[in-house]
C-alpha positions as CSV (number, residue, x, y, z in Angstrom):
1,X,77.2,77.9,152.5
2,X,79.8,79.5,154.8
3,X,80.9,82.9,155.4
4,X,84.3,82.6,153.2
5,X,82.1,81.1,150.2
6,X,79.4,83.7,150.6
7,X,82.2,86.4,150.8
8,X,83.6,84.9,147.8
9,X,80.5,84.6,145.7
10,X,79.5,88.2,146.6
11,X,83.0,89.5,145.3
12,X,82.9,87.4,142.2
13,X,79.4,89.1,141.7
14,X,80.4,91.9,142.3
15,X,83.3,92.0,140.0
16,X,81.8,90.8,137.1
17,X,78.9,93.7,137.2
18,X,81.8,96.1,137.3
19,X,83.3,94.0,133.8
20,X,79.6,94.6,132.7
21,X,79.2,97.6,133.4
22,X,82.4,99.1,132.6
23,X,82.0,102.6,130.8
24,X,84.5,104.8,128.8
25,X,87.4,106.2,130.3
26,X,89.5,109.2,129.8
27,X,93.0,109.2,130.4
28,X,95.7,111.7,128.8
29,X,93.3,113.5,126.7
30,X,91.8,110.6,124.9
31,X,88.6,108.7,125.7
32,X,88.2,105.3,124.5
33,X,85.6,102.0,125.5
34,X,88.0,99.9,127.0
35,X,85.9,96.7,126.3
36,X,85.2,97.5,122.9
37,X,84.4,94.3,120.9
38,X,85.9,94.4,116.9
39,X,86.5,91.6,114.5
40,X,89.8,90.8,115.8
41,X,88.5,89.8,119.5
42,X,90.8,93.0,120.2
43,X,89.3,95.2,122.8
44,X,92.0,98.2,121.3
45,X,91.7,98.8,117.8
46,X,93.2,101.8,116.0
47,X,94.5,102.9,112.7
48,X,95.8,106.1,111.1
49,X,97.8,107.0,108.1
50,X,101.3,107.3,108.0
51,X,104.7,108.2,105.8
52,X,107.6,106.5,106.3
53,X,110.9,106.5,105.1
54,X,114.7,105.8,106.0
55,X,117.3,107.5,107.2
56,X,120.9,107.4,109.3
57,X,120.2,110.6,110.7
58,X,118.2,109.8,114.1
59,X,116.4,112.3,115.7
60,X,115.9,116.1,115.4
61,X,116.2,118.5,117.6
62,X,112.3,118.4,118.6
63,X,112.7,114.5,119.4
64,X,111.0,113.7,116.0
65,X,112.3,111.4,113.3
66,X,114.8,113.4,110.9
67,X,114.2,113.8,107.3
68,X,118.2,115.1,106.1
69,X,119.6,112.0,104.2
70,X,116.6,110.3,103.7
71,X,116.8,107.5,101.2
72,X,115.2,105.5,97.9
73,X,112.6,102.8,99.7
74,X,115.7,100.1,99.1
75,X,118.0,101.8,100.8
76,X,121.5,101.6,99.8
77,X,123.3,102.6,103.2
78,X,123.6,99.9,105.7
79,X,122.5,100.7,109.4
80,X,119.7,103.6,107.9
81,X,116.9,103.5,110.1
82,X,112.8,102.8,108.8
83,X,111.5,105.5,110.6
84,X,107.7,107.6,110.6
85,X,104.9,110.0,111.7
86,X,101.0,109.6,111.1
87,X,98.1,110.6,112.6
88,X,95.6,108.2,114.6
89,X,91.6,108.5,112.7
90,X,89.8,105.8,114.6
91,X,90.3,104.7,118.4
92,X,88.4,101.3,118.8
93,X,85.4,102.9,116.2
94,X,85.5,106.2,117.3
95,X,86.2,109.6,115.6
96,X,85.5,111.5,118.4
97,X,88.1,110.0,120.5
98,X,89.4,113.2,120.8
99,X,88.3,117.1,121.0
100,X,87.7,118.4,117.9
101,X,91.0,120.9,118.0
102,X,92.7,118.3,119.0
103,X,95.0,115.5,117.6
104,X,97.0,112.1,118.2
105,X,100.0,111.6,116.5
106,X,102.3,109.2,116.2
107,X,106.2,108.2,115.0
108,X,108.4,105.1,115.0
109,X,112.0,104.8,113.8
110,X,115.1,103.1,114.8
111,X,113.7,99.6,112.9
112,X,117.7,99.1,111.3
113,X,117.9,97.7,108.0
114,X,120.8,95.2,107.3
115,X,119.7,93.4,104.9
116,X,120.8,90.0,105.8
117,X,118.2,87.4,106.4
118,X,120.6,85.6,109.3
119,X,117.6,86.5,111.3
120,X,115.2,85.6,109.0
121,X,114.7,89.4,108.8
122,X,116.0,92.4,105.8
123,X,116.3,94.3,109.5
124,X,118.7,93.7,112.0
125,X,116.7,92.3,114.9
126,X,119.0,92.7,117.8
127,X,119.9,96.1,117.2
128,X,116.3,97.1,116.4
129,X,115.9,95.9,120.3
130,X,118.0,98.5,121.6
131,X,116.9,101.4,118.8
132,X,113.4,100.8,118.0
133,X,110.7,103.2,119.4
134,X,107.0,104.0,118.9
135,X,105.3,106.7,120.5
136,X,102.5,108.4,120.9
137,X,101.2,111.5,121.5
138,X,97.8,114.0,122.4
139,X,98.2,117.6,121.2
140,X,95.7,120.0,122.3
141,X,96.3,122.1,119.2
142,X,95.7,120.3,115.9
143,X,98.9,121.4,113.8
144,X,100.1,118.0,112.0
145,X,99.5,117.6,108.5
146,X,100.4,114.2,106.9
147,X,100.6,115.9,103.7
148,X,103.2,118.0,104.2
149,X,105.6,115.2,105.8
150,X,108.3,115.6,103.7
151,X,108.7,118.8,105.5
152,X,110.7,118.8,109.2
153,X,108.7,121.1,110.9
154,X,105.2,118.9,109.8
155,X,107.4,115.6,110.9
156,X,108.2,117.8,114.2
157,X,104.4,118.5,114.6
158,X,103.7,114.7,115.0
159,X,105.8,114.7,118.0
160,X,105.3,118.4,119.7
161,X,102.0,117.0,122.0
162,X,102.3,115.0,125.8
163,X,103.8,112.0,125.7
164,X,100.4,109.3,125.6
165,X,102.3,105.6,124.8
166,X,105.5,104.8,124.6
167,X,106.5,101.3,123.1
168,X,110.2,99.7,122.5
169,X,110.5,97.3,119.7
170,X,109.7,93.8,120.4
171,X,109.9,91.7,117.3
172,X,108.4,92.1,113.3
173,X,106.8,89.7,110.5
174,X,107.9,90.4,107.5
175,X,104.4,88.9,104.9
176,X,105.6,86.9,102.1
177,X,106.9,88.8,99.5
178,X,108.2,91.8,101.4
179,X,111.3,93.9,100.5
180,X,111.9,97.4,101.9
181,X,110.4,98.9,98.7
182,X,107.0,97.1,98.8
183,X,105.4,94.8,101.1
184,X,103.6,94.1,104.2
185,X,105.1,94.5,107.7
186,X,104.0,93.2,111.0
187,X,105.9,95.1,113.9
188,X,105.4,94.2,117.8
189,X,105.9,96.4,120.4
190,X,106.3,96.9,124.5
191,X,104.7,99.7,126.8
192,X,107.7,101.3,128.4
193,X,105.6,104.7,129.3
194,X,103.1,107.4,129.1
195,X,100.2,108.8,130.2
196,X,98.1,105.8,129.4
197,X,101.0,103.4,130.4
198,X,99.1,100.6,132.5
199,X,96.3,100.5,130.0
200,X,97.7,99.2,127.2
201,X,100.4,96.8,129.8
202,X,98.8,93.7,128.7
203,X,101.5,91.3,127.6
204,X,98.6,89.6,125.4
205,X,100.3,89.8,121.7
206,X,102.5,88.1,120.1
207,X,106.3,87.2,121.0
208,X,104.5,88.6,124.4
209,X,104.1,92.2,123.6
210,X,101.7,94.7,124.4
211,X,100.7,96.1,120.8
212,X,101.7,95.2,117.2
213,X,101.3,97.8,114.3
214,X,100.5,95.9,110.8
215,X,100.6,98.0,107.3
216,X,101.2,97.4,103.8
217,X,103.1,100.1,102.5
218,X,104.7,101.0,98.8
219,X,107.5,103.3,98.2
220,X,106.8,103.3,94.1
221,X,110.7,104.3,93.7
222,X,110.8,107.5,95.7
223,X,111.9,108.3,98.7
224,X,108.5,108.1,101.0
225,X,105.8,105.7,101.4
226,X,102.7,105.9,102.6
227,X,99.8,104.1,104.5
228,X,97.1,103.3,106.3
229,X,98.5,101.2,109.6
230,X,96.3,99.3,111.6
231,X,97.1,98.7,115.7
232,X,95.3,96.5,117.8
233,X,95.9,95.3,121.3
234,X,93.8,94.8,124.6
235,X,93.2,97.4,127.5
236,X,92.9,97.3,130.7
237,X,89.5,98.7,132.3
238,X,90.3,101.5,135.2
239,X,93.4,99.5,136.6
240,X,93.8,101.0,140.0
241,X,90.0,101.1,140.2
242,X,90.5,96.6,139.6
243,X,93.2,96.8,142.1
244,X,91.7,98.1,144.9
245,X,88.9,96.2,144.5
246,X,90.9,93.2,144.9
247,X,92.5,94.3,148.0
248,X,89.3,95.0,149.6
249,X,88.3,91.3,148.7
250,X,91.4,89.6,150.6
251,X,90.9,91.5,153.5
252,X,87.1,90.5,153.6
253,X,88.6,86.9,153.6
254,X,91.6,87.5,155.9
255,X,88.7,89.1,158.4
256,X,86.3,85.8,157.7
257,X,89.2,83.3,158.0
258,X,90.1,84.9,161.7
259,X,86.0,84.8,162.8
260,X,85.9,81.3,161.8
């Protein structure tokens, strides 16, 4: 065996005892096994419950989805937005993801509703593109209570923590059946920042994304609805850590090339 094989075998090795051996990681507040194995050959799986509802309004003034002319779950108004808060309960099978004063939140909104199936979608895809956000966020101080989300300052609450994930809107499935009222929804999203940004970078979903967000919910004629949503995605184990591994390995090669 020559000395570029060996060096190669030795790195390959060595690699795959750090994939082996690869621990949890803390980043932004929250620690999580980033080779976590679950029934959906995901290594990211998370869920939480949620209320959603829709709205024209946009934003408050704390950056949080707006509650003032919120509307029946078949909304009447073109161009209102399906927007949310909810609270993450389980980080790929853990509780204890974070401290125990602590939270993660999360809200979504800007998913337009147009309600013509052009698009083969009740929401209008295209503009969604440009409007659709999902972030979330760590809070050190545990202050967001889901069951007080018809309430702006609880909907403010979800998004008052550092900034953990943001995603843009990448495409949705709506499950047979669906209508804004009742239904399943399938939403797919992009990392465009945050604390845990190259973690969750993947590109491994579907339509290419990064992280889709799946939840039946049912507005039962009023104004909110609520769920449990389920996310699930892969991460990446210690990034930089990966990175500069591989550099080392090219220049053990580059140096083994010139010797030869």
């Amino acid at each position: 065996m020559n000395k570029l094989s060996k060096i190669l075998t030795v790195g390959a090795l060595a690699l795959a005892s750090i994939s082996a051996s690869a621990s949890n990681i803390t980043v932004g507040g929250v620690t999580w096994d980033p080779e976590y194995q679950s029934l959906f050959s995901k290594d990211f799986v998370g869920s939480g419950g949620f209320a959603q509802w829709f709205s024209n309004a946009g934003l408050s003034a704390a950056g949080a989805p707006n509650l003032a002319a919120e509307q029946p779950g078949f909304p009447s108004t073109i161009g209102s937005m399906l927007q949310g808060v909810g609270e993450i309960g389980s980080f790929n099978g853990q509780s204890d993801f974070v401290c125990a004063t602590c939270e993660l939140t999360f809200t979504f909104g800007g998913i337009e509703f147009d309600n013509d199936l052009s698009d083969g979608s009740v929401y209008d895809l295209a503009a969604t593109a440009a409007s659709g956000f999902f972030n979330v966020y760590f809070d050190n101080t545990a202050d967001f209570d889901l069951g007080s989300a018809s309430n702006q300052a609880a909907v403010d609450a979800a998004a008052d923590g550092s900034l953990f994930l943001s995603l843009g809107f990448a495409n949705l499935v709506e499950v047979t059946g669906y209508t804004p009222q009742k239904g399943g929804l399938e939403t797919y999203w992009n990392v465009t920042g945050g604390t845990a940004a190259e973690y969750f970078d993947t590109e491994s979903e579907l339509f290419g994304s990064d992280l889709g967000f799946t939840a039946t919910v049912d507005f039962q004629g009023g104004k909110y609805g609520t769920a449990i949503g389920l996310a699930s995605g892969n991460t990446i184990p210690e990034p930089t850590s990966l990175a500069i591994f591989g550099l080392g390995l090219l220049g053990l090669v580059g140096a083994a090339r010139r010797k030869a």
